[in-house]
N, C-alpha and C positions, 0 to 999 in steps of 0.2 A: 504494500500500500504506500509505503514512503515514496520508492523510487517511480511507482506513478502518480504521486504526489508534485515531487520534485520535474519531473521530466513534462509536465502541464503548465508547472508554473514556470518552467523557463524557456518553454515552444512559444508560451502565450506574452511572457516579459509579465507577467501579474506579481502582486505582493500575497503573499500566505502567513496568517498567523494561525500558529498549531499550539495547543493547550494538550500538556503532556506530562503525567508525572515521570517519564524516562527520559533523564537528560542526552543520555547516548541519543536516542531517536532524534534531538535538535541537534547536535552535534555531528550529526551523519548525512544531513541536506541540509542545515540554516546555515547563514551568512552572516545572522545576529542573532543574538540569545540573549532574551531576557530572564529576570526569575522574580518570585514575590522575595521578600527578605523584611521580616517585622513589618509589614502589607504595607511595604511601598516597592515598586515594581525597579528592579536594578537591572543594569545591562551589565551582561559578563565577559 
């Protein structure tokens, strides 16, 4: 499901935001990652 995730969002040039509690899974198709940390949203 990632890799035809990722291969739609880069045929098309679209932005994807994925809600995941497996950081690997963003770490393996995102470009940016964010995460909650004491619910304020940080970028890593």
């Amino acid at each position: 499901m990632l890799d035809l995730v990722a291969k739609i969002t880069q045929e098309h040039h679209l932005h994807t935001m994925m809600v995941t509690h497996e950081k690997e899974d963003c770490d393996r198709i995102a470009n940016g990652v964010y995460m909650m940390e004491n619910d304020r949203l940080v970028r890593m």
